[in-house]
MDAnalysis code that builds the backbone (N, CA, C; Angstrom):
import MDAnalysis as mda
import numpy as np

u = mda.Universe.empty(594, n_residues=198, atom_resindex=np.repeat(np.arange(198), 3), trajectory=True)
u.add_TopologyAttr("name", ["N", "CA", "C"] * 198)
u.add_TopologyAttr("resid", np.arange(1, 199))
u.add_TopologyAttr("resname", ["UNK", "UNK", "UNK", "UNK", "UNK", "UNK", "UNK", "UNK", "UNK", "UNK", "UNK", "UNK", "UNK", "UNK", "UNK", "UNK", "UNK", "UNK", "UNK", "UNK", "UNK", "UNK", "UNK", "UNK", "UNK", "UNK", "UNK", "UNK", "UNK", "UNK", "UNK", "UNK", "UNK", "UNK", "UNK", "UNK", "UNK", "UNK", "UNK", "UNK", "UNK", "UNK", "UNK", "UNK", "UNK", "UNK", "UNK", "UNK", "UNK", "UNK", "UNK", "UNK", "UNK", "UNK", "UNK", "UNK", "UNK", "UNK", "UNK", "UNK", "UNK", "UNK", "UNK", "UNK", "UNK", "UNK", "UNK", "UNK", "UNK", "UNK", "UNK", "UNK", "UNK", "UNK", "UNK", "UNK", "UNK", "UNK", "UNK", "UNK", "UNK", "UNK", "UNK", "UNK", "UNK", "UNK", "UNK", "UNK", "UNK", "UNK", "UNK", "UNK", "UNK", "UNK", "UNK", "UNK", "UNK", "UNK", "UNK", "UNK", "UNK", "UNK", "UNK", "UNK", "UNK", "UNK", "UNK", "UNK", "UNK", "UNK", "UNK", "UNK", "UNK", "UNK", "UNK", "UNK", "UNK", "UNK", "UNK", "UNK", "UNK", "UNK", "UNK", "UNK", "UNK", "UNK", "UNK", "UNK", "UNK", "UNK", "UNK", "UNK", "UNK", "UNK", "UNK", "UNK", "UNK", "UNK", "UNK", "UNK", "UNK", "UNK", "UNK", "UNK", "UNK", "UNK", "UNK", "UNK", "UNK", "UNK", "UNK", "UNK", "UNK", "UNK", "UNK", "UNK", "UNK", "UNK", "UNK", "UNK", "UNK", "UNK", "UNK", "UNK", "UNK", "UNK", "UNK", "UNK", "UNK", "UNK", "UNK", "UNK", "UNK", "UNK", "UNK", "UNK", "UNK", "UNK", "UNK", "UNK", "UNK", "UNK", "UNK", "UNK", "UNK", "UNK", "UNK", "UNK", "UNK", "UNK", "UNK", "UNK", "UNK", "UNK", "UNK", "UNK", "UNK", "UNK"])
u.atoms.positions = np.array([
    [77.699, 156.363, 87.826],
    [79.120, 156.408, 88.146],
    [79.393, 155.651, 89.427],
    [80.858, 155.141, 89.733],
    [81.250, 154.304, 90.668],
    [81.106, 155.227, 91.885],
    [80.788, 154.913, 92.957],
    [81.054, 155.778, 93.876],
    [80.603, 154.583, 95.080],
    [81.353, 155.006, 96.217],
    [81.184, 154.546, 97.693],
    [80.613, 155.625, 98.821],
    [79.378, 154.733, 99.309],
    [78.331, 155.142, 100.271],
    [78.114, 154.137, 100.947],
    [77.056, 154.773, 101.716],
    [76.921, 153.611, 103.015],
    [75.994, 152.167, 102.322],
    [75.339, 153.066, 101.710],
    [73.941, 152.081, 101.046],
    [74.655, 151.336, 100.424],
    [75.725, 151.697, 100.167],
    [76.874, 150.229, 99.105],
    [77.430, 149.405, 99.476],
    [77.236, 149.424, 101.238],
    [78.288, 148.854, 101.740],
    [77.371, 147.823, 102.798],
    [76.027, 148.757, 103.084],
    [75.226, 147.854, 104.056],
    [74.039, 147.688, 103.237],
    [73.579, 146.266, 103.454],
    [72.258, 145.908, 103.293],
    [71.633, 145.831, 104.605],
    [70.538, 146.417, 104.868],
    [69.479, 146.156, 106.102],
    [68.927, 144.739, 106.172],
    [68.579, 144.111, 104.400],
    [68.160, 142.788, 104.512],
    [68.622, 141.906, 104.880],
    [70.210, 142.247, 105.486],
    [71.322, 140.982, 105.373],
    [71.611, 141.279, 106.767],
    [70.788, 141.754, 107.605],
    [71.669, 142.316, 109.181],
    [71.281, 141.067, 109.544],
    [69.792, 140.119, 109.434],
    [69.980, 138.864, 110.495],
    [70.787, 138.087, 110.356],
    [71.182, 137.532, 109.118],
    [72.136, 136.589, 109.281],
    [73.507, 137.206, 109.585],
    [74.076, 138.384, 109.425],
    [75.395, 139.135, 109.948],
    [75.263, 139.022, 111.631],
    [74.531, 139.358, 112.144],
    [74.113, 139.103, 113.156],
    [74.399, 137.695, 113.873],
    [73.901, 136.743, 112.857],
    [74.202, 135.586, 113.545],
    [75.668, 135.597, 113.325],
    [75.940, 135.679, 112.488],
    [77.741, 134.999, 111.904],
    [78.944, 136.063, 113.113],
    [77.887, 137.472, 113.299],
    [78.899, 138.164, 114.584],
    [79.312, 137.120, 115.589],
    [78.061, 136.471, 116.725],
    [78.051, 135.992, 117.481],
    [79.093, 134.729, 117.325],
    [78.867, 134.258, 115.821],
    [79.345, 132.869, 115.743],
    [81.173, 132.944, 115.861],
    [81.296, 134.238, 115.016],
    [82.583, 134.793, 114.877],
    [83.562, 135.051, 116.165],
    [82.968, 135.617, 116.769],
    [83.299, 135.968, 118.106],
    [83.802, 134.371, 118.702],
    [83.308, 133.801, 118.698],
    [83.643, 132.226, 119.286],
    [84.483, 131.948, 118.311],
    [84.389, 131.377, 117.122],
    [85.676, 131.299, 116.192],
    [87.099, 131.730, 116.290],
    [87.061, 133.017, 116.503],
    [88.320, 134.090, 116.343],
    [89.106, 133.273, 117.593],
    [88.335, 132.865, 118.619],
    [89.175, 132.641, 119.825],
    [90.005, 131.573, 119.707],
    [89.915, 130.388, 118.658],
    [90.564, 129.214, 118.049],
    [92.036, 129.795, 117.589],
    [91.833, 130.790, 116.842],
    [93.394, 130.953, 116.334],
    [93.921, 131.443, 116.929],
    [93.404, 132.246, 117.879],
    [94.544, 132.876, 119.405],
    [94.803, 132.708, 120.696],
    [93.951, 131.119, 120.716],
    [94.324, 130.640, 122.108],
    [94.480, 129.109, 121.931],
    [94.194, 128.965, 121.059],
    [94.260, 127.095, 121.126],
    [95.708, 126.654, 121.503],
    [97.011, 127.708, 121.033],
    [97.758, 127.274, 121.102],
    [98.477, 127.131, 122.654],
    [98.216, 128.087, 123.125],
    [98.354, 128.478, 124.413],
    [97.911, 127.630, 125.618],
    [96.539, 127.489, 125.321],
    [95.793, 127.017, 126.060],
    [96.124, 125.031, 125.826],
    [97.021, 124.290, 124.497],
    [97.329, 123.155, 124.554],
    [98.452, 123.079, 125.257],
    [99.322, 123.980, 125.249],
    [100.895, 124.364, 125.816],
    [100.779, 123.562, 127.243],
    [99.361, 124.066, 127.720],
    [99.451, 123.734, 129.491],
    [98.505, 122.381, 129.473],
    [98.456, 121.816, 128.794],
    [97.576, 120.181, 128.365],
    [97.895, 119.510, 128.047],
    [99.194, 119.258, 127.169],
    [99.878, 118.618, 126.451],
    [100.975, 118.280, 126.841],
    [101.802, 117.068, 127.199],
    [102.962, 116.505, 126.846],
    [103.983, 117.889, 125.906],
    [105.270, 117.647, 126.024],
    [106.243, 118.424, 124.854],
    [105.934, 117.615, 123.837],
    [106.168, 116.278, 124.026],
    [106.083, 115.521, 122.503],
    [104.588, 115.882, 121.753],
    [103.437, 115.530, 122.634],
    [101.920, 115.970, 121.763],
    [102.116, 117.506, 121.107],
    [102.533, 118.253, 122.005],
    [102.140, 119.889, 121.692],
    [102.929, 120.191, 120.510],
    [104.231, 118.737, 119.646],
    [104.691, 119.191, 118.822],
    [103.530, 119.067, 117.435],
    [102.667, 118.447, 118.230],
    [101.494, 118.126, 116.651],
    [100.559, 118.889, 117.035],
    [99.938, 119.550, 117.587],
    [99.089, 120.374, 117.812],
    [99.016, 121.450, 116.398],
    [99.507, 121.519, 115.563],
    [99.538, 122.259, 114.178],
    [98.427, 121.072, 113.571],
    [98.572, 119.751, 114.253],
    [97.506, 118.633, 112.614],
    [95.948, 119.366, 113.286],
    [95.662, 120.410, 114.657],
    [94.231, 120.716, 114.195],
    [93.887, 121.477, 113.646],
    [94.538, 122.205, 113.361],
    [94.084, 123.048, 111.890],
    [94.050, 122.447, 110.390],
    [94.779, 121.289, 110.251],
    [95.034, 120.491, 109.195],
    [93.471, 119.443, 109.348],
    [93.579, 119.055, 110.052],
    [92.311, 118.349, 110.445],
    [90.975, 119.048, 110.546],
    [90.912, 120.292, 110.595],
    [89.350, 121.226, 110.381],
    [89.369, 121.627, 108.967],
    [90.611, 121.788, 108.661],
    [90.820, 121.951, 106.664],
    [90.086, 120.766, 106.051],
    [90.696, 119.765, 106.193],
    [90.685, 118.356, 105.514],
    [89.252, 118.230, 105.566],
    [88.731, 118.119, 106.719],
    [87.167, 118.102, 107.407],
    [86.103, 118.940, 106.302],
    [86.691, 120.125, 106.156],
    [85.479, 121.213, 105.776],
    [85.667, 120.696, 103.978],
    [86.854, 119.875, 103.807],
    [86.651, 119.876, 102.408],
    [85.534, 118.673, 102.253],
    [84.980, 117.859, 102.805],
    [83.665, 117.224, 102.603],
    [82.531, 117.648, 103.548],
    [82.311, 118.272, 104.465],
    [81.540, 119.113, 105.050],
    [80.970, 120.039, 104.272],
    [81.628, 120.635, 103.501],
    [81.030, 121.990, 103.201],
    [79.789, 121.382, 102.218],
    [80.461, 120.675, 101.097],
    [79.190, 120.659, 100.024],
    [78.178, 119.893, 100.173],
    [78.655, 118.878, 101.281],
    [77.617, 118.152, 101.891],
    [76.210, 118.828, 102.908],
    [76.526, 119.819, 103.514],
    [75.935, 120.834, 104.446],
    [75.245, 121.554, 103.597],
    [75.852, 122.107, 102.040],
    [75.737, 122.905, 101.223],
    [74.291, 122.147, 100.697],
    [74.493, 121.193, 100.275],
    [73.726, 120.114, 99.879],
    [71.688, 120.197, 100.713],
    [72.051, 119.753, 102.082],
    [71.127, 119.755, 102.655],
    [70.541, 121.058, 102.969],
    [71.260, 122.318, 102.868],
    [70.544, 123.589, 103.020],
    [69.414, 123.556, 102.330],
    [70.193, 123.613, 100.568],
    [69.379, 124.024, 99.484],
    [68.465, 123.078, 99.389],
    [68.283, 121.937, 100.059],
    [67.031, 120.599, 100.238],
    [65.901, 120.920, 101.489],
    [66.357, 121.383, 102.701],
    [65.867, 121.369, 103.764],
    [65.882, 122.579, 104.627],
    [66.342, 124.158, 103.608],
    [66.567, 124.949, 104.206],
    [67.703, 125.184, 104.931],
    [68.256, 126.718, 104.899],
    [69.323, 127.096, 106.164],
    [69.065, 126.877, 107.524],
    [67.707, 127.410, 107.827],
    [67.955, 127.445, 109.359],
    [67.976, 126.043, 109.630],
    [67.441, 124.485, 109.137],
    [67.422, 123.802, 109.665],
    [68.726, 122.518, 109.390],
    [69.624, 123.250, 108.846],
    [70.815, 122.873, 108.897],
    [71.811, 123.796, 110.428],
    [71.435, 125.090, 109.842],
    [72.173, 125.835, 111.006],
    [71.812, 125.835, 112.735],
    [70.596, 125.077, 112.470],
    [70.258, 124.756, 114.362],
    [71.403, 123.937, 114.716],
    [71.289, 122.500, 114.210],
    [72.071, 121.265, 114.644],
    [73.924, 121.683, 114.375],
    [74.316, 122.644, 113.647],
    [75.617, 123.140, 113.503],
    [75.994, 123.912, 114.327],
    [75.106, 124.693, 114.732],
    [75.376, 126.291, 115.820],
    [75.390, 124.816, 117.287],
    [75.279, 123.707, 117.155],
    [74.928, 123.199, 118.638],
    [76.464, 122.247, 118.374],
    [76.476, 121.556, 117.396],
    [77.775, 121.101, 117.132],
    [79.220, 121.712, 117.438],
    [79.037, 123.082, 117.198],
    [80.351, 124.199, 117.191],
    [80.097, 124.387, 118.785],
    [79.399, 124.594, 119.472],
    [79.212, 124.754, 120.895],
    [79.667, 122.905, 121.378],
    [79.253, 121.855, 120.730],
    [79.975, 120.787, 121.332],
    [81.545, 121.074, 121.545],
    [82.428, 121.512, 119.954],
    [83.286, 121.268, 120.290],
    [84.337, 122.199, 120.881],
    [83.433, 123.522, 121.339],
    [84.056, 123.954, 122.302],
    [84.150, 123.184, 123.869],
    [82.958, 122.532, 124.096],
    [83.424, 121.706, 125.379],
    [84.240, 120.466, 125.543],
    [84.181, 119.975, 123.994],
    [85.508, 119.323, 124.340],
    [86.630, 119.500, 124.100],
    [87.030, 120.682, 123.688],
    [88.136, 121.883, 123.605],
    [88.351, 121.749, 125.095],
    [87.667, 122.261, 125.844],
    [87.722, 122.391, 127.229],
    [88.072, 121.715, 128.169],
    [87.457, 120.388, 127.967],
    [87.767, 119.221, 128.714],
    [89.434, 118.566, 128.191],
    [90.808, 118.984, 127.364],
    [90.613, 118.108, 126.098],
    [92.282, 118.215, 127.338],
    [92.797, 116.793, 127.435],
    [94.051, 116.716, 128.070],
    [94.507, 115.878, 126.892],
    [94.117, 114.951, 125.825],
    [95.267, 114.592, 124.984],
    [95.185, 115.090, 123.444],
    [96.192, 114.646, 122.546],
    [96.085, 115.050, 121.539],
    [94.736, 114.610, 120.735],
    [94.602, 113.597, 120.842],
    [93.094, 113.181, 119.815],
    [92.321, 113.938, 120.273],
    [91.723, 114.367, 121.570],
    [90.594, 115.384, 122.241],
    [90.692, 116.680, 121.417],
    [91.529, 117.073, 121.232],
    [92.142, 118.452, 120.376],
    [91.743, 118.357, 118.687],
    [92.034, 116.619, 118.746],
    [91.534, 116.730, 117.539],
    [90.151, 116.691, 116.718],
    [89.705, 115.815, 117.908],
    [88.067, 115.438, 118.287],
    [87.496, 117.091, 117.975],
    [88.123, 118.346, 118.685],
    [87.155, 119.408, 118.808],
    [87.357, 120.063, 117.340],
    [88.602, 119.858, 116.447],
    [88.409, 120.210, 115.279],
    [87.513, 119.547, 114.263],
    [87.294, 118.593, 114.448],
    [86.441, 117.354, 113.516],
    [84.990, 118.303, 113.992],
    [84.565, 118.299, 115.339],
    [83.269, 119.190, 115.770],
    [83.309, 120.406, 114.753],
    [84.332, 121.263, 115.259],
    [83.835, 122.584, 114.781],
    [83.948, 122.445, 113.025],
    [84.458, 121.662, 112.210],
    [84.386, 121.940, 110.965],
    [83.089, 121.524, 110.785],
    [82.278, 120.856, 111.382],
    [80.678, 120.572, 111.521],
    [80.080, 121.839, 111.601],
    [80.541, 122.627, 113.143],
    [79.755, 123.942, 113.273],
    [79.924, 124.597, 112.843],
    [81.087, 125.306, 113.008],
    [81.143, 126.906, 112.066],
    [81.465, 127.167, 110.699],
    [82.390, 125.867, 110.453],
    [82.727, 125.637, 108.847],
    [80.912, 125.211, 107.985],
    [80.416, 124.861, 108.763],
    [78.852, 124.648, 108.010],
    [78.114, 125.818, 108.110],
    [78.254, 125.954, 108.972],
    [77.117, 128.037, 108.954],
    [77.534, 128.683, 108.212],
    [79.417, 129.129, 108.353],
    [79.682, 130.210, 107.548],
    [79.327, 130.407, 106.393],
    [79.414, 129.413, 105.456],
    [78.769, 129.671, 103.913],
    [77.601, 129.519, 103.997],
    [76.725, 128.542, 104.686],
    [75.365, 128.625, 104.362],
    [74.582, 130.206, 104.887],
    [74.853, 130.482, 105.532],
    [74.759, 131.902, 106.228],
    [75.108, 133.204, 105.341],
    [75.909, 133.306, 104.531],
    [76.814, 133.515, 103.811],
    [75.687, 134.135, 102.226],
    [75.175, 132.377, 102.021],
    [74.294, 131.834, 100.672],
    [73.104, 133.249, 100.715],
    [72.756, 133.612, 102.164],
    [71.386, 133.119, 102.675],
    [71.400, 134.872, 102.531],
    [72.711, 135.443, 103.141],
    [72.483, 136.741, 103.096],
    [72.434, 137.294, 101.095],
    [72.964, 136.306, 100.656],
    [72.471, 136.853, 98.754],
    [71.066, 136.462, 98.672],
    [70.723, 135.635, 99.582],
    [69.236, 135.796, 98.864],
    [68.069, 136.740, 99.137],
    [69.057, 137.054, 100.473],
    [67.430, 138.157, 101.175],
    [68.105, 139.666, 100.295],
    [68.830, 139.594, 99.690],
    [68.895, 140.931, 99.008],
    [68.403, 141.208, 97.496],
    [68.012, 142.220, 96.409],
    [67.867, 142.110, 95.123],
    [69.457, 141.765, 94.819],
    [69.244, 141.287, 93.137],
    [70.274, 140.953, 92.834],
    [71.711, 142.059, 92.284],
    [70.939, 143.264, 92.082],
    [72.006, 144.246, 92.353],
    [72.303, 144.524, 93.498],
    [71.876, 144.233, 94.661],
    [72.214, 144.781, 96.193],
    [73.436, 143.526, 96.688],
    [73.853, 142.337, 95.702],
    [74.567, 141.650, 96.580],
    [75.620, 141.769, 96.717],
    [76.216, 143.055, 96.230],
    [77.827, 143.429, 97.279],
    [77.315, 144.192, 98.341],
    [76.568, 144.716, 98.301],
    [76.239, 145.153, 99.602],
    [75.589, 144.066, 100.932],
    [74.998, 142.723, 100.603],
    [74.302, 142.290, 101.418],
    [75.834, 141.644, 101.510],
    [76.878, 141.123, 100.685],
    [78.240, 140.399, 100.814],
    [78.822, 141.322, 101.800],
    [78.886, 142.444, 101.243],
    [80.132, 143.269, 102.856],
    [79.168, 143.433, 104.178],
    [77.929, 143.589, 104.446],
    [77.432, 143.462, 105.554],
    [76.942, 142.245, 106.417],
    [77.078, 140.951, 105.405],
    [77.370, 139.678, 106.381],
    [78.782, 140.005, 106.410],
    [80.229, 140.074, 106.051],
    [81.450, 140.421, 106.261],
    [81.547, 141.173, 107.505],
    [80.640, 142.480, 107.748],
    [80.819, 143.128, 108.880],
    [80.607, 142.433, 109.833],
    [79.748, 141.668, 109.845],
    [79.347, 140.670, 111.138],
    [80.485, 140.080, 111.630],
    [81.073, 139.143, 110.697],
    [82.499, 138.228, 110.796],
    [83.482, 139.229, 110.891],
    [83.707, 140.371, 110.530],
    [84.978, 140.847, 111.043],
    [84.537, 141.410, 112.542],
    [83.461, 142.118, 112.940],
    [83.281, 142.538, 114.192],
    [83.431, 141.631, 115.358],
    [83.044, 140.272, 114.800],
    [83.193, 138.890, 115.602],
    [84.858, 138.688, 115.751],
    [85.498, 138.715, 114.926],
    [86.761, 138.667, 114.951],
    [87.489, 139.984, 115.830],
    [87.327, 140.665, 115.848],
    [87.657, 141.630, 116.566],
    [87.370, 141.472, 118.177],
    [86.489, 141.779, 118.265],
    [85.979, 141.723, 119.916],
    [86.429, 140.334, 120.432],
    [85.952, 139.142, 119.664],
    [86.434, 137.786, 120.075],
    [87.515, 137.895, 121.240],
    [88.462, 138.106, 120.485],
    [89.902, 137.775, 121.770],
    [90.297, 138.491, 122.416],
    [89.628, 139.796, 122.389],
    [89.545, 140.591, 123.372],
    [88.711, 139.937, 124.665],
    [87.619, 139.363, 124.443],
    [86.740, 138.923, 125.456],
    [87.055, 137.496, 126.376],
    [87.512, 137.325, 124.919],
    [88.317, 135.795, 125.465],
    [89.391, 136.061, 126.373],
    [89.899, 136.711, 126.227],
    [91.384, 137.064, 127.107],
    [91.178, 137.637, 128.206],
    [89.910, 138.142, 128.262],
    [89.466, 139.079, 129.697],
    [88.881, 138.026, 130.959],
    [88.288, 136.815, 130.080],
    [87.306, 135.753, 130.356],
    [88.581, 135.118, 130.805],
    [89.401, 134.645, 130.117],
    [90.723, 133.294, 130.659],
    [91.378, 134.589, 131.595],
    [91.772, 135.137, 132.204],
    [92.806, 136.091, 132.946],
    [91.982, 136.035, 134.442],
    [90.582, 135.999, 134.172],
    [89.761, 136.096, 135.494],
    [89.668, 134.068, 136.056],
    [88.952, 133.757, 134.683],
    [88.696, 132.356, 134.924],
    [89.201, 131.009, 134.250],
    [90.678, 131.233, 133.652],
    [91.312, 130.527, 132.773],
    [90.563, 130.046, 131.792],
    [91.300, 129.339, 130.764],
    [91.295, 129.172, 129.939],
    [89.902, 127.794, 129.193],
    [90.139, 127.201, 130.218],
    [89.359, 126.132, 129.756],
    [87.684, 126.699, 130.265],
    [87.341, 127.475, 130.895],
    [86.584, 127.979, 131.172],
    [86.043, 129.213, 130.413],
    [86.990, 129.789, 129.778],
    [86.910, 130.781, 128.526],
    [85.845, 129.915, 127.768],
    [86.791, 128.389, 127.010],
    [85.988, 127.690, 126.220],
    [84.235, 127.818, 126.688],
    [84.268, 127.202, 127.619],
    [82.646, 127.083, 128.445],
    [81.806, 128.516, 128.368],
    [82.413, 129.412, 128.705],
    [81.895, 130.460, 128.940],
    [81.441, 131.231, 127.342],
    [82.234, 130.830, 126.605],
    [81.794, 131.416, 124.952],
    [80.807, 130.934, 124.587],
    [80.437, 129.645, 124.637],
    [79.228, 128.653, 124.407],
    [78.114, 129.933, 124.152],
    [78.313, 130.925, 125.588],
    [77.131, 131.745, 125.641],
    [76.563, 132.156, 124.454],
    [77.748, 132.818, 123.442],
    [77.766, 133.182, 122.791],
    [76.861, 132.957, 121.322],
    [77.433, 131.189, 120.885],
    [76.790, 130.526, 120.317],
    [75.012, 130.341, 120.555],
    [75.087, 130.366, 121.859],
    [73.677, 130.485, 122.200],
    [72.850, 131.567, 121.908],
    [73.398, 132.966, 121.707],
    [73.108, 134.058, 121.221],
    [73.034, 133.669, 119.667],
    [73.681, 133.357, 119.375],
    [73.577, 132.820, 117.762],
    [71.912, 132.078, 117.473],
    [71.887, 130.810, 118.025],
    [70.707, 129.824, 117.932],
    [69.399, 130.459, 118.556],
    [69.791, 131.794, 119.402],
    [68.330, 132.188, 119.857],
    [67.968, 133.376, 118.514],
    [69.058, 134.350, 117.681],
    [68.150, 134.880, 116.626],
    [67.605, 134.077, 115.423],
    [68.610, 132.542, 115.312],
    [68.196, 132.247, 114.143],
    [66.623, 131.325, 114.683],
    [66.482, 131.233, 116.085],
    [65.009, 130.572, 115.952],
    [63.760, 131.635, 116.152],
    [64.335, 132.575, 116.535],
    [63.530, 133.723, 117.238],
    [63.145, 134.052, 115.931],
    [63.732, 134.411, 114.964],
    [63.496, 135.395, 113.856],
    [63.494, 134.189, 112.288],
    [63.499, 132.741, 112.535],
    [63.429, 132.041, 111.525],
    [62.354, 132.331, 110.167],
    [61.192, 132.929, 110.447],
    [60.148, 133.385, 109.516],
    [61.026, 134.226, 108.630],
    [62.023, 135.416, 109.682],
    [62.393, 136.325, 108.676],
    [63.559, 135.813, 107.640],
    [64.510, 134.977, 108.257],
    [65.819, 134.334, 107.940],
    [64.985, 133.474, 106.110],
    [64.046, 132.458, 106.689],
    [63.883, 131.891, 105.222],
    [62.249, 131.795, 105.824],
    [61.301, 132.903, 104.892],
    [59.841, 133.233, 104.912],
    [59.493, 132.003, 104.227],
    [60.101, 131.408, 103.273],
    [59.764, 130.175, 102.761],
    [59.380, 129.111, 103.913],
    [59.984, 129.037, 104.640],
    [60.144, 127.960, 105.625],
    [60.911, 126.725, 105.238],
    [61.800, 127.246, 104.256],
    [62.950, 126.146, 104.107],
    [61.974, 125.179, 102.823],
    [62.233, 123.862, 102.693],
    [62.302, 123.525, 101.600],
    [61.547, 121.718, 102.066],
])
C-alpha cells in the first residue's frame, strides 16, 4: 500500500551528491534575488532597462549546454565534468562582481549556464544511479532536499554578507561556497562514481 515515510523520501545513497547541489544551490538562489539590485547601482537607467536579457541569455545558453555537458558526463564521467563547471560557476560569480556594463552581466550569465546549469542535471543523473531502481523517488526528493535547502538559506546569507560588506563582495565571498562544493566532490570522488568515470 501507498504510504509516506521517511525511507520514501530520503535516500542515504544520494546524500553526496545532495550535498554537493546544497552548496551549489546556496550560490544560485542568490542570482534571482540580488542580481537585480545589485545591477540597479552598476548600470546606466538606459542598460538596467535590459538587465531582464540575463536571464534570457542563461536560458538560451543552457539550451545547448545541457546535452552537450550531458554528453561528456556519460563519456568521461560526472565528477570530471563537474570539477571544471563547479570552477566555471565560481568564474562567473567574479565577474558578476567586477561587472559595471551590460555585456559583463551578460558575460556572467553565459559563465554560469556553464556552471550550475551543467551540474544540476548531471548531479541530478548521478543521484539515480547510486540508488536501486525502486529507490529512485527517494534518491530524486533527497537530491531535491539539497537544492531546496540551498535555496533557502542562500539569501538569507547573502543578505547578511551584502549589509556588512556589500554587494559585490557578497558575489566574492559565496565563491566560498562553491569551493565547499569542489572539495566533497574531490574528497569523496571514489564514492560519487566507484567506477571512476568512463
Amino acid at each position: 500500500k501507498f504510504h509516506i515515510s521517511l525511507s520514501s523520501m530520503f535516500a542515504k545513497e544520494a546524500v553526496l551528491p545532495a550535498i554537493v547541489l546544497f552548496f551549489l544551490s546556496v550560490c544560485f538562489s542568490l542570482i534571482n534575488s540580488y542580481v537585480y539590485i545589485f545591477a540597479s547601482g552598476r548600470l546606466t537607467d538606459k542598460e538596467y532597462t535590459y538587465i531582464g536579457i540575463y536571464f534570457a541569455i542563461y536560458a538560451g545558453t543552457l539550451l545547448f549546454t545541457r546535452p552537450f555537458v550531458e554528453k561528456l558526463a556519460d563519456k568521461y564521467g560526472t565528477v570530471k565534468v563537474t570539477v571544471p563547471s563547479v570552477i566555471c560557476f565560481a568564474a562567473s560569480f567574479w565577474v558578476l562582481s567586477f561587472s559595471q556594463t551590460l555585456w559583463m552581466f551578460y558575460l556572467a550569465a553565459f559563465l554560469s549556464a556553464f556552471g550550475y546549469g551543467a551540474c544540476q542535471p548531471s548531479l541530478n543523473a548521478l543521484s539515480m544511479k547510486m540508488v536501486p531502481k525502486e529507490r529512485r523517488g527517494a534518491g530524486n526528493c533527497t537530491n531535491y532536499i539539497g537544492i531546496d535547502m540551498g535555496q533557502l538559506l542562500g539569501p538569507s546569507i547573502g543578505g547578511m554578507i551584502a549589509g556588512v560588506a556589500g554587494y559585490a563582495n557578497m558575489w566574492r565571498y559565496m565563491t566560498v561556497s562553491m569551493a565547499c562544493a569542489l572539495f566533497v566532490v574531490l574528497a569523496f570522488r571514489r564514492k560519487l562514481e566507484p567506477s571512476g568515470g568512463k
